[in-house]
C-alpha positions as CSV (number, residue, x, y, z in Angstrom):
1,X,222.8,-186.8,135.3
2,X,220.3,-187.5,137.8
3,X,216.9,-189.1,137.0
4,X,214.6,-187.1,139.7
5,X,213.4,-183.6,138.7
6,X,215.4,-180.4,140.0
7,X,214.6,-177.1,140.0
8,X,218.0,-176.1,139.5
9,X,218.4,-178.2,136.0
10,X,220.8,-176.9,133.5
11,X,221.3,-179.8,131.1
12,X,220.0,-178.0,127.7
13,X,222.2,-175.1,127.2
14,X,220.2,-173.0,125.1
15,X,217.3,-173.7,127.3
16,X,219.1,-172.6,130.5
17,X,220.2,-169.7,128.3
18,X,216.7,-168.2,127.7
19,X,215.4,-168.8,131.0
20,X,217.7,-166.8,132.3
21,X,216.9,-164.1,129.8
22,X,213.3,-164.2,130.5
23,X,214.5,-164.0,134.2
24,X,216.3,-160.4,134.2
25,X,213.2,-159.6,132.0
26,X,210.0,-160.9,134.4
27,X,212.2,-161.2,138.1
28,X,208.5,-162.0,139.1
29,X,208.3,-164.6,136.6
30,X,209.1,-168.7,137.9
31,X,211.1,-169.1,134.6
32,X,212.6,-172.0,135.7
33,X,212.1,-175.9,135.1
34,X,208.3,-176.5,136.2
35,X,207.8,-179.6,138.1
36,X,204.7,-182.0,137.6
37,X,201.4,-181.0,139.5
38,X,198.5,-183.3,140.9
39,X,198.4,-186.5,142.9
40,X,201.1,-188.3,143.6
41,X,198.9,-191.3,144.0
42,X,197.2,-190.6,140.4
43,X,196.2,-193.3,138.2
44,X,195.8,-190.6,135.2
45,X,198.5,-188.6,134.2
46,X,198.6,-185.7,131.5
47,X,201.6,-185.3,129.5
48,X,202.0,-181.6,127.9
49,X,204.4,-179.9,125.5
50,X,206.1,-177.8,127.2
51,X,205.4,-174.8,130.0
52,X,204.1,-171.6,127.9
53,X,206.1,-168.1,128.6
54,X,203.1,-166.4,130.3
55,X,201.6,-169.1,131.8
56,X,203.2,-172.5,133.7
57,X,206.7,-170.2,133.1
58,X,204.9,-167.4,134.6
59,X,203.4,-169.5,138.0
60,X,205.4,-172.2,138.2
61,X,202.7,-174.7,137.5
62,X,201.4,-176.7,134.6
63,X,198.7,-175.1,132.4
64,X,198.1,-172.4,134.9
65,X,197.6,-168.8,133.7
66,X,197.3,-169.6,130.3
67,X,195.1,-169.8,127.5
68,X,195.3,-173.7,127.3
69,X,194.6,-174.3,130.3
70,X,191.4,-173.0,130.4
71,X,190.0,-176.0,128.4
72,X,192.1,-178.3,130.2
73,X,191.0,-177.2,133.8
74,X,187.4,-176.8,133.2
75,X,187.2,-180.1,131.7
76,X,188.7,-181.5,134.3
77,X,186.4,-180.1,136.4
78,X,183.4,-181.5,134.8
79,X,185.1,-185.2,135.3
80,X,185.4,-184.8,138.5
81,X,189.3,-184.8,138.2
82,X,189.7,-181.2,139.3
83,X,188.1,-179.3,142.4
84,X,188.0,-176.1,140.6
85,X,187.2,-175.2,137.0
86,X,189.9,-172.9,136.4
87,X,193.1,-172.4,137.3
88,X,195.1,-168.8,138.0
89,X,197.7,-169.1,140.2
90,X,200.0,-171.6,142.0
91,X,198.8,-170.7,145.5
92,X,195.2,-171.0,144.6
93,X,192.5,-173.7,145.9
94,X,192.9,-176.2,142.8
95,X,193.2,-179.6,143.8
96,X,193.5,-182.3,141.4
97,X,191.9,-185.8,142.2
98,X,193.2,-189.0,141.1
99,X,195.2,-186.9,138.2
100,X,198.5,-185.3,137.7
101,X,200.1,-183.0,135.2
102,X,203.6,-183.2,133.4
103,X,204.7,-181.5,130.3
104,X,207.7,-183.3,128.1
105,X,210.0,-181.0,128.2
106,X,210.0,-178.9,131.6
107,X,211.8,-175.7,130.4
108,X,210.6,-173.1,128.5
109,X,211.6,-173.2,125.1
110,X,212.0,-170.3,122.6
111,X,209.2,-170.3,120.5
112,X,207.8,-173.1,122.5
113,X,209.2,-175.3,120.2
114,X,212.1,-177.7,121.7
115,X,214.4,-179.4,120.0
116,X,214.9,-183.1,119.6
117,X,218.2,-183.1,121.8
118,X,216.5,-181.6,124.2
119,X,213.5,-183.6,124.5
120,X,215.3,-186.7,125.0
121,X,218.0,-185.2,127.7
122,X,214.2,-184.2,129.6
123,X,212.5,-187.7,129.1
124,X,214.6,-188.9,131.9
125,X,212.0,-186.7,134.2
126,X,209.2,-188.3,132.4
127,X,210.3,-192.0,132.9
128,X,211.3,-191.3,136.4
129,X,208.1,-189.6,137.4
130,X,206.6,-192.9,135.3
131,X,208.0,-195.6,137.6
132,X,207.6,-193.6,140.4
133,X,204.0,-193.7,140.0
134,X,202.7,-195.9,137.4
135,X,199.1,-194.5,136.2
136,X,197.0,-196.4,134.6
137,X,195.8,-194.0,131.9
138,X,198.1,-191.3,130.3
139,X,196.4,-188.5,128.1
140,X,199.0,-187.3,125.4
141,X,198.5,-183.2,124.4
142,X,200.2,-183.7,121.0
143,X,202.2,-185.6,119.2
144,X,205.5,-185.1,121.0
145,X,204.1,-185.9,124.4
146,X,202.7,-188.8,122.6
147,X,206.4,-189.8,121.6
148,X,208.0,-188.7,124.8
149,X,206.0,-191.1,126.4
150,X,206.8,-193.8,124.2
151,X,210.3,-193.2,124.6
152,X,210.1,-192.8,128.9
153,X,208.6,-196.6,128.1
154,X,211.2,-197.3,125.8
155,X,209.3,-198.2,122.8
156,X,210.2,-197.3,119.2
157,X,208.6,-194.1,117.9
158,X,206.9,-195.7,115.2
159,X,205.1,-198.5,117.1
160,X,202.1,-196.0,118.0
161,X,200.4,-193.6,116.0
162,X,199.5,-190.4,116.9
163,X,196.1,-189.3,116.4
164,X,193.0,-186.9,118.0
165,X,191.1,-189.4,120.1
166,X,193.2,-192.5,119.1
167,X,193.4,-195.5,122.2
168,X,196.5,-197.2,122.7
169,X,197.5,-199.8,125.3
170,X,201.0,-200.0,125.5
171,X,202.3,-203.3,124.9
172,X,205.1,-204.5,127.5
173,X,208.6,-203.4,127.6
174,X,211.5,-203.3,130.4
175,X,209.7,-200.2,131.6
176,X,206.5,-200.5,130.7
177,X,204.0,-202.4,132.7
178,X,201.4,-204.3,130.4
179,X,197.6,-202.3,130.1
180,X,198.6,-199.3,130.8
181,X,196.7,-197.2,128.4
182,X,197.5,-193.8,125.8
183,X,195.0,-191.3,125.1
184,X,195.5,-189.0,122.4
185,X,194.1,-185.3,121.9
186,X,195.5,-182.3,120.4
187,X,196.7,-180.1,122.7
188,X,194.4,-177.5,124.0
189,X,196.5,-174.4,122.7
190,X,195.0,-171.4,121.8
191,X,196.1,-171.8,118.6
192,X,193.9,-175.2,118.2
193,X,191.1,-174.2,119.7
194,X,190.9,-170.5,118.2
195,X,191.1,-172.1,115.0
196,X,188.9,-175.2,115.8
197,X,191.1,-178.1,115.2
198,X,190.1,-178.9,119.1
199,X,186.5,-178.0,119.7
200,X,185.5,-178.4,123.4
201,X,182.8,-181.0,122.4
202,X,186.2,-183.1,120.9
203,X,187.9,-182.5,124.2
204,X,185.2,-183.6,126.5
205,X,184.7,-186.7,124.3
206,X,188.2,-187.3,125.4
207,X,187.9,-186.9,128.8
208,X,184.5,-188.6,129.1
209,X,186.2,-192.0,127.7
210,X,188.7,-191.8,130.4
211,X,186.6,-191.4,133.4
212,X,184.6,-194.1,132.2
213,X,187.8,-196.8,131.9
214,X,188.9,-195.2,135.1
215,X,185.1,-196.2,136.7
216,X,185.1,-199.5,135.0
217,X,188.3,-200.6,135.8
């Protein structure tokens, strides 16, 4: 199985299986694997979930038409990591400055919850799109982008805890370069934020931490 992202990617059955269900449903819809968005020269990179059926599945790109990505965009805006403070549609004027977006799992998956089998066949993306362009600082949304990075690095699953706001530098593996550095933050789902789990004042805490290691260093 090839390492490099394709559009056409049918490795998880049952995941090939809905997207082509939600295909003869929405023919307008992308509904297809959704590729990484941003700078390729990024030192930051975002890691997601997953793309969300009305939104990234919808457009074809990460966090875009969606609820949670209405946090995620206009924060990035206010760090100077976005040109635009919201973000609606693939063709639109968003650029994304020294930052790029990736989800862990780059199909749709029913009830937006993937299973393990399939998040490790699609962490070959991940580790691919890693060593193509090593960042410097990765922001996990949730606890299994914070293990699907681990695993792209090759590091046990245990070795870093997940938690809101937690700091980790990676310690150095075979494909892990040392000091690169893990952010943690729930993910920005409508679900956290409507019930307050992730407040934007916790988000922008996040992100302010960031851009300040990515000034200093």
């Amino acid at each position: 199985m090839p390492d490099s992202f394709r559009l056409e990617c049918r490795d998880c059955p049952r995941l090939a299986g809905f997207l082509d269900q939600v295909r003869s449903a929405h023919p307008d819809y992308h509904a297809r694997p959704v590729p990484a968005f941003g700078d390729a020269g990024a030192e930051f990179l975002i890691v997601g979930l997953a793309p969300g059926m009305h939104g990234a599945n919808r457009t074809g790109r990460p966090f875009t038409g969606d609820h949670a990505g209405i946090l995620l965009y206009r924060t990035l805006h206010e760090f100077g990591f976005a040109s635009l403070p919201e973000s609606n549609s693939a063709g639109d004027a968003l650029r994304l400055e020294n930052c790029r977006i990736s989800n862990a799992v780059k199909c749709l998956p029913p009830q937006n919850k993937p299973l393990p089998e399939e998040i490790r066949c699609c962490n070959r993306y991940l580790a691919a799109e890693l060593r193509r362009q090593p960042p410097r600082v990765i922001l996990a949304l949730g606890s299994v982008a914070h293990q699907a990075v681990l695993m792209a690095y090759g590091l046990k699953r245990a070795s870093l805890k997940f938690a809101h706001h937690a700091v980790h530098t990676l310690p150095p593996a075979p494909a892990s370069p040392a000091g690169i550095r893990l952010y943690d933050s729930y993910h920005c789902s409508r679900y956290n934020t409507q019930t307050r789990r992730l407040t934007e004042t916790m988000f922008q805490a996040v992100l302010r931490d960031i851009a300040a290691e990515l000034r200093a260093r």
